[in-house]
N, CA and C atoms as a LAMMPS dump frame, in Angstrom:
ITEM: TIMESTEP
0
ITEM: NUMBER OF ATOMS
381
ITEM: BOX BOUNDS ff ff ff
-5.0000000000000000e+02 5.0000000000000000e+02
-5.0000000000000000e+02 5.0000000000000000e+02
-5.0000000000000000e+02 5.0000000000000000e+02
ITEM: ATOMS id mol type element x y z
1 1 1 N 180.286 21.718 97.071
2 1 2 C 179.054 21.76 96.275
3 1 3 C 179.13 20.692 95.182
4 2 1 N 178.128 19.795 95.313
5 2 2 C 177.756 18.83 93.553
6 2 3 C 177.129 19.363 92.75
7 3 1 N 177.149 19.268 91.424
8 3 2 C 176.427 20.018 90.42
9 3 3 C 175.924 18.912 89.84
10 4 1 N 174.731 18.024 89.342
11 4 2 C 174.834 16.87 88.998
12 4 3 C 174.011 17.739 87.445
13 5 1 N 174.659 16.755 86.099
14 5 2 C 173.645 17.244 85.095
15 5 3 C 173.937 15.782 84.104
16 6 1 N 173.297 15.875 83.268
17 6 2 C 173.357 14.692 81.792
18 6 3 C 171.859 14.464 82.085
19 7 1 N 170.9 14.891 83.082
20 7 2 C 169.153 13.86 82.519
21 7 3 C 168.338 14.347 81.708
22 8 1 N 167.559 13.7 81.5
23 8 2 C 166.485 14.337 80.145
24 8 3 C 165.69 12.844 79.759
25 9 1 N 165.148 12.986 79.077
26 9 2 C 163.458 12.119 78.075
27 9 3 C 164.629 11.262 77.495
28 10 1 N 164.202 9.93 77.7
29 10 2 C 165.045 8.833 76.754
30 10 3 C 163.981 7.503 76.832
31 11 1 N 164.102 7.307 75.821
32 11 2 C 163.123 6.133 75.456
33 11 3 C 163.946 4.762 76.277
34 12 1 N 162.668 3.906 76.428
35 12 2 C 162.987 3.117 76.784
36 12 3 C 164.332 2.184 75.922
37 13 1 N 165.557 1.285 76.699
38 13 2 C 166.194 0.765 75.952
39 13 3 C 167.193 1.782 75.792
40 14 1 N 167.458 2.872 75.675
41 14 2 C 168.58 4.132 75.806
42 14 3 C 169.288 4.323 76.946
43 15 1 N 170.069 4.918 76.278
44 15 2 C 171.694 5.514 77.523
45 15 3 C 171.405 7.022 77.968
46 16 1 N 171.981 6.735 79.149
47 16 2 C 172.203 8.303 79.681
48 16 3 C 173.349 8.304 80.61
49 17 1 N 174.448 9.378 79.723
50 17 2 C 175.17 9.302 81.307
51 17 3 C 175.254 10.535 82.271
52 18 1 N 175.173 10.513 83.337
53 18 2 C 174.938 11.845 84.623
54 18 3 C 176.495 11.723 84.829
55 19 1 N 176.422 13.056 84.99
56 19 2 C 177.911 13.725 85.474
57 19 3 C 177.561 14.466 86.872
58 20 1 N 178.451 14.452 87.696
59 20 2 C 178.41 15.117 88.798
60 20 3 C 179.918 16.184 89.02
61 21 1 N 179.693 17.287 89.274
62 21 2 C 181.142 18.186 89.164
63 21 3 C 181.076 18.757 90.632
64 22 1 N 182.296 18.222 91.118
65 22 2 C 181.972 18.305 92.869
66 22 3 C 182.976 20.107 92.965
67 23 1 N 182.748 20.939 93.792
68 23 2 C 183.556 22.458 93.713
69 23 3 C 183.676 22.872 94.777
70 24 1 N 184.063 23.618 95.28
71 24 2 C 184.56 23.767 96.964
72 24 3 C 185.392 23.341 97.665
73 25 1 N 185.612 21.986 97.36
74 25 2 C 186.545 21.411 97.803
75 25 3 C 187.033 20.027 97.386
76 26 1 N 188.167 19.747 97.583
77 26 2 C 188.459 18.328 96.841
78 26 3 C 188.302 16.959 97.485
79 27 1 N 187.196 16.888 95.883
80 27 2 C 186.231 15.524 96.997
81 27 3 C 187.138 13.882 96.114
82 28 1 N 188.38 14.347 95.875
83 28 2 C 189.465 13.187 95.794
84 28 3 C 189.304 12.291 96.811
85 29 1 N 189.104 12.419 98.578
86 29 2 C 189.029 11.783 99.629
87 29 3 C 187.81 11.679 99.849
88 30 1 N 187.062 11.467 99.195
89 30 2 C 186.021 11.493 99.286
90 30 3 C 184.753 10.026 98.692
91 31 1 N 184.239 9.292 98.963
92 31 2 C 183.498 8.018 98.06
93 31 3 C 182.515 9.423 97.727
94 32 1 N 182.247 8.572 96.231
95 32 2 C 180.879 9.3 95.87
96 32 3 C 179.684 8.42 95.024
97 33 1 N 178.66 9.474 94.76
98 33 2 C 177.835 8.115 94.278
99 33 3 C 176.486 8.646 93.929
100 34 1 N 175.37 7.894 93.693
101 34 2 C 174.222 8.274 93.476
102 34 3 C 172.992 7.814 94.237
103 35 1 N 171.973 8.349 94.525
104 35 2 C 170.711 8.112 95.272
105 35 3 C 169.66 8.588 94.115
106 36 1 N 168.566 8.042 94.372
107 36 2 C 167.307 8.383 92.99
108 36 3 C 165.957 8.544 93.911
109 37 1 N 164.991 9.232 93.28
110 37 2 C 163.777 9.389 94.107
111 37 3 C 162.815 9.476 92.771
112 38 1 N 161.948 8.562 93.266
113 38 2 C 160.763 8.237 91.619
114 38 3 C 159.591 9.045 92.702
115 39 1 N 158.476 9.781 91.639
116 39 2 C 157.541 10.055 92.51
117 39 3 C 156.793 8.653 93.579
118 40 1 N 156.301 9.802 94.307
119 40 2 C 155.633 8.997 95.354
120 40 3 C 156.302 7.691 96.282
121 41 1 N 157.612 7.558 95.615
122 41 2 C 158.468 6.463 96.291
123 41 3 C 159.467 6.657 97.363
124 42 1 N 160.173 5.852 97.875
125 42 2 C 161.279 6.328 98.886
126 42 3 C 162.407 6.516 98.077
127 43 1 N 163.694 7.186 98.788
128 43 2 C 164.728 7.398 97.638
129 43 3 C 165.651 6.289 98.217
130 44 1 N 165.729 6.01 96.612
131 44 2 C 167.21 4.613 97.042
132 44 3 C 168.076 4.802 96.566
133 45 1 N 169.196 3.805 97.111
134 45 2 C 171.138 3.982 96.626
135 45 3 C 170.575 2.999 94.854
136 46 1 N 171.521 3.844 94.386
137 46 2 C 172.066 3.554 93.153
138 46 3 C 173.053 2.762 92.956
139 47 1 N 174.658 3.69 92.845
140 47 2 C 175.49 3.079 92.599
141 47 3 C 176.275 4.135 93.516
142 48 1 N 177.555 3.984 94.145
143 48 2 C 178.915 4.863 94.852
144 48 3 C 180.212 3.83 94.576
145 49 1 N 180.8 4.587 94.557
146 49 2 C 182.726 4.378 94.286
147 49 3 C 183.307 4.78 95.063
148 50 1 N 184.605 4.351 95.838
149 50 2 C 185.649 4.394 96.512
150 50 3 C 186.49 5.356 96.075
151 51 1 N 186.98 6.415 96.613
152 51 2 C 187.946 6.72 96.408
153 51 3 C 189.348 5.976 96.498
154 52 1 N 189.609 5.154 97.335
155 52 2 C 190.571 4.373 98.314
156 52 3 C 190.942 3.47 97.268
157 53 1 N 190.257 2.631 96.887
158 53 2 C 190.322 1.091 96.342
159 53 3 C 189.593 1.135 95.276
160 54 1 N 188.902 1.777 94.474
161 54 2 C 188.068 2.291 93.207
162 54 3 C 186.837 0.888 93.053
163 55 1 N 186.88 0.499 94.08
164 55 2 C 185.598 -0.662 94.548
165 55 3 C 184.232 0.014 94.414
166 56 1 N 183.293 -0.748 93.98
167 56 2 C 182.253 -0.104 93.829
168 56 3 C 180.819 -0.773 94.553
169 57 1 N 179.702 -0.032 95.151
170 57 2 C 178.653 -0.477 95.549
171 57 3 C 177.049 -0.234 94.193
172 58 1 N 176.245 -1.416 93.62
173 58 2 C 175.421 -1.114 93.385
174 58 3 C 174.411 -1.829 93.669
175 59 1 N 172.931 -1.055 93.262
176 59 2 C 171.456 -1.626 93.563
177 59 3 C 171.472 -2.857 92.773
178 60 1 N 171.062 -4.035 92.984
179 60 2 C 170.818 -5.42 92.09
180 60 3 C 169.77 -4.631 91.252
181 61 1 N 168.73 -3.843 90.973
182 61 2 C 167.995 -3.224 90.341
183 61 3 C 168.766 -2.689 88.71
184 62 1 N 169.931 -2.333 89.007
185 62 2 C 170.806 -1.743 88.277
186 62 3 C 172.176 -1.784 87.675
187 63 1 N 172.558 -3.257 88.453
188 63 2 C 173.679 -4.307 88.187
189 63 3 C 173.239 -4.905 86.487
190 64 1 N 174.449 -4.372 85.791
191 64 2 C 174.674 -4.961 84.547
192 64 3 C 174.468 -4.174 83.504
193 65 1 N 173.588 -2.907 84.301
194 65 2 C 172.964 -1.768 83.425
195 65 3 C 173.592 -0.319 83.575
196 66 1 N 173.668 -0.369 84.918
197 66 2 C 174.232 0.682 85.128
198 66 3 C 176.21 1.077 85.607
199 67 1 N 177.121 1.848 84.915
200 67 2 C 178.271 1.661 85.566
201 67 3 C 178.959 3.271 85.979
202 68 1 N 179.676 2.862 87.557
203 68 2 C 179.704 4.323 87.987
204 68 3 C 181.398 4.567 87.655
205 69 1 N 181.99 5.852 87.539
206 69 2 C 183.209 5.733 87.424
207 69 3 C 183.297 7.491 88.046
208 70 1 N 184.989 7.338 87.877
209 70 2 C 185.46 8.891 88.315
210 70 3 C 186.566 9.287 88.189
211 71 1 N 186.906 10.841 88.025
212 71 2 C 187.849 11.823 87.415
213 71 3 C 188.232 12.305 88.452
214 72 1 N 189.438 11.769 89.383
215 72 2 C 189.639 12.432 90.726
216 72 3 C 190.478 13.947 89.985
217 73 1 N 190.58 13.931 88.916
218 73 2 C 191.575 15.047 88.777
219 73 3 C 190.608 16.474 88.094
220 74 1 N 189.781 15.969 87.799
221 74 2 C 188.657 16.663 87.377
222 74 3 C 187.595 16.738 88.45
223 75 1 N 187.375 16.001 89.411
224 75 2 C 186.815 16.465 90.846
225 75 3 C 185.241 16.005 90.312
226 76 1 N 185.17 14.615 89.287
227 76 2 C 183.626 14.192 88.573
228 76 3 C 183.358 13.063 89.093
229 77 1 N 182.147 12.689 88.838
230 77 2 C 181.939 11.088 88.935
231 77 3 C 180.711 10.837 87.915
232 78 1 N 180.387 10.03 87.373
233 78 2 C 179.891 9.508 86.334
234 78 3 C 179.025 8.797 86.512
235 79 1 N 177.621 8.053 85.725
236 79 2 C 177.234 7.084 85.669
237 79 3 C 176.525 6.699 84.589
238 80 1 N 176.852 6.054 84.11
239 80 2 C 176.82 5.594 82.724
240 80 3 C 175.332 4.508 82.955
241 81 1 N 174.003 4.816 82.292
242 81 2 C 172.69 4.124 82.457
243 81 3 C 172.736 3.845 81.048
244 82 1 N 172.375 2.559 81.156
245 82 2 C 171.991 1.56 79.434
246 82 3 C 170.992 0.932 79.784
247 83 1 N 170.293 0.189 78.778
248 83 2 C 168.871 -0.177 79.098
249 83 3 C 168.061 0.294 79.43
250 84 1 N 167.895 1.529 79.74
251 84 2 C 167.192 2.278 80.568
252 84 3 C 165.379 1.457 80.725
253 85 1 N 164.512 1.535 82.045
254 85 2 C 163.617 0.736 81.557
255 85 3 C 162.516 2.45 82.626
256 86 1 N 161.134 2.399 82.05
257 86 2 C 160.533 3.173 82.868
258 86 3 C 160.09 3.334 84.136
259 87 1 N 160.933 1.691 84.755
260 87 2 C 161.184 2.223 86.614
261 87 3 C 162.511 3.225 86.699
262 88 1 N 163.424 3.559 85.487
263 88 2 C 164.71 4.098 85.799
264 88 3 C 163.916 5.335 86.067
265 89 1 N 162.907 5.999 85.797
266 89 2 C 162.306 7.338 86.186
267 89 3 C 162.736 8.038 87.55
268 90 1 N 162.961 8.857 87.619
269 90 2 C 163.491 9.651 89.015
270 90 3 C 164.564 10.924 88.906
271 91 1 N 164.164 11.224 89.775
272 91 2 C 165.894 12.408 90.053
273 91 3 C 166.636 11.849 91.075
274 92 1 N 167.964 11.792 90.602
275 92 2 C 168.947 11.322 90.418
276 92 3 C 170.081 12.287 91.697
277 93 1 N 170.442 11.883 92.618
278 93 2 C 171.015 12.996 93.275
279 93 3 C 172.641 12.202 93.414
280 94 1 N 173.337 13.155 93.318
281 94 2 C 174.653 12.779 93.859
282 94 3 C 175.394 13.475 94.938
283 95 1 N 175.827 12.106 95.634
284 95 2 C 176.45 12.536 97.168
285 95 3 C 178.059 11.936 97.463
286 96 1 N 178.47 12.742 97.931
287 96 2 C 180.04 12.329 98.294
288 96 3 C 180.262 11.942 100.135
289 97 1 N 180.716 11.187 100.368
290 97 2 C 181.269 11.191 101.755
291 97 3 C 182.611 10.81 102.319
292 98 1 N 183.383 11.563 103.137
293 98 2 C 184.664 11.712 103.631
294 98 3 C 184.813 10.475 104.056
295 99 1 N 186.022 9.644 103.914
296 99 2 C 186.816 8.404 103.987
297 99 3 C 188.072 8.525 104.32
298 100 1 N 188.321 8.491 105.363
299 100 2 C 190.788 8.22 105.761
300 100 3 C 190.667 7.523 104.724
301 101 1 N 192.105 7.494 104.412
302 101 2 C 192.427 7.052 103.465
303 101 3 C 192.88 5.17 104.231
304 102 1 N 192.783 5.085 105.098
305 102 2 C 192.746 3.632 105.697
306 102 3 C 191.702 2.978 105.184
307 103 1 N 190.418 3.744 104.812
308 103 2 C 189.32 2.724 104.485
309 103 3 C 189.151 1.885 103.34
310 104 1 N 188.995 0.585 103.256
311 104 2 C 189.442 -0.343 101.903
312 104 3 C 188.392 -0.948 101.665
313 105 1 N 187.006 -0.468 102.445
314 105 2 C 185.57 -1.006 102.804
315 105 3 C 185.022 -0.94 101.009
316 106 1 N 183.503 -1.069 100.886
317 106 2 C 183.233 -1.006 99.688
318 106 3 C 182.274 0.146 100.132
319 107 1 N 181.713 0.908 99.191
320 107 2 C 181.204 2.049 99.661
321 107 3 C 179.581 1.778 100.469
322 108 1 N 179.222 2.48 101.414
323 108 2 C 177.829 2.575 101.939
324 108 3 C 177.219 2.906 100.942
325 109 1 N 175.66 1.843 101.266
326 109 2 C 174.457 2.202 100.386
327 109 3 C 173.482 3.268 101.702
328 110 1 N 174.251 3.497 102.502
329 110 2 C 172.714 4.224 103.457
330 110 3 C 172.649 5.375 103.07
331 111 1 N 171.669 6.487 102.857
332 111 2 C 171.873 7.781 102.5
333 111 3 C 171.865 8.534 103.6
334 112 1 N 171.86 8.004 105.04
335 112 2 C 172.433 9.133 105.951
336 112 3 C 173.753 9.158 106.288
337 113 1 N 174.397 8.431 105.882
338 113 2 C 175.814 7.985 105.501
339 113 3 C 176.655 9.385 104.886
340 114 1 N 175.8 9.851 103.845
341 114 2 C 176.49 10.71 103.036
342 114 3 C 176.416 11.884 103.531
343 115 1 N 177.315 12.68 103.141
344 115 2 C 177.752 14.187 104.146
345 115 3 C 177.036 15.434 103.018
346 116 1 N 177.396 14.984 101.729
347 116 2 C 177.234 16.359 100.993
348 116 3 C 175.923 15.238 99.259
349 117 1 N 174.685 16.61 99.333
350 117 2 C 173.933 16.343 98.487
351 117 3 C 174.202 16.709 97.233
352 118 1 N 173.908 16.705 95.725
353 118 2 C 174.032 17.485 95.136
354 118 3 C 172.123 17.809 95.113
355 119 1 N 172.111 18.689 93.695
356 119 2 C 170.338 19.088 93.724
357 119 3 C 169.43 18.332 92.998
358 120 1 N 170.398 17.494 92.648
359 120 2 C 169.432 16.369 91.639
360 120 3 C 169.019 16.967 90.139
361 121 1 N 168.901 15.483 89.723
362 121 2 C 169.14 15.527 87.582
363 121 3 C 167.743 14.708 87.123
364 122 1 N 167.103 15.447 86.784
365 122 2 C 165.193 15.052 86.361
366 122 3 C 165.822 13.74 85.345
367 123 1 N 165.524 12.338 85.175
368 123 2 C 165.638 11.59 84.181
369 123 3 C 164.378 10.34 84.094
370 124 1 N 163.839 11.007 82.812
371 124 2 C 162.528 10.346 82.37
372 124 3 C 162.705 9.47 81.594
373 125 1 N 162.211 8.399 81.489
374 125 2 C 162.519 6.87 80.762
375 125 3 C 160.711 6.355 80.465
376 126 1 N 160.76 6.74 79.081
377 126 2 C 159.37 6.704 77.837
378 126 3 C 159.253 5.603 77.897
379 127 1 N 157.999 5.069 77.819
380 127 2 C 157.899 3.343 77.554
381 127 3 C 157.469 3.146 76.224
């Protein structure tokens, strides 16, 4: 199970960071990461991290602004949003997916890729 929380009302130009607390099982072997859905839009990749190689995949949308990180010992993953601008609008979902530990790839942006959802984190960005 993901629990994703940190969203809420932030003015434009503000930080937010989302936490995700993965439970059930240990998603150490696991890449994890984020997907977003703005109304009326399709949902896109964000940002995901490697477990393997701590390599990271993000949206050019969100390169420079946004940075993902993680607590394999705490079973979290993070993402730290600055600048925030009022396309950052959306819920925010976080997903983990199983990796051997052979894999040294950088993480998938596809979201059928990913095995486990969390329920998503409402984050509104004021203009």
């Amino acid at each position: 199970q993901l629990q994703a929380s940190g969203g809420g009302l932030v003015q434009a130009g503000g930080s937010l960071r989302l936490s995700c607390a993965a439970s059930g099982r240990t998603f150490s072997r696991y890449d994890m990461g984020w997907f977003r859905q703005a109304p009326r839009k399709e949902r896109e990749f964000v940002s995901a991290i490697s477990w393997t190689s701590g390599s990271t995949s993000s949206a050019d949308s969100v390169k420079g602004r946004f940075a993902i990180s993680r607590d394999n010992a705490k079973n979290t993953v993070y993402l730290q949003m600055n600048s925030l601008k009022p396309d950052d609008t959306a819920v925010y979902y976080c997903v983990a997916k199983a990796r051997p530990s052979t894999y040294l790839g950088v993480p998938t942006t596809r979201a059928l890729s990913y095995d486990y959802w969390g329920q998503g984190t409402l984050v509104t960005v004021s203009s």
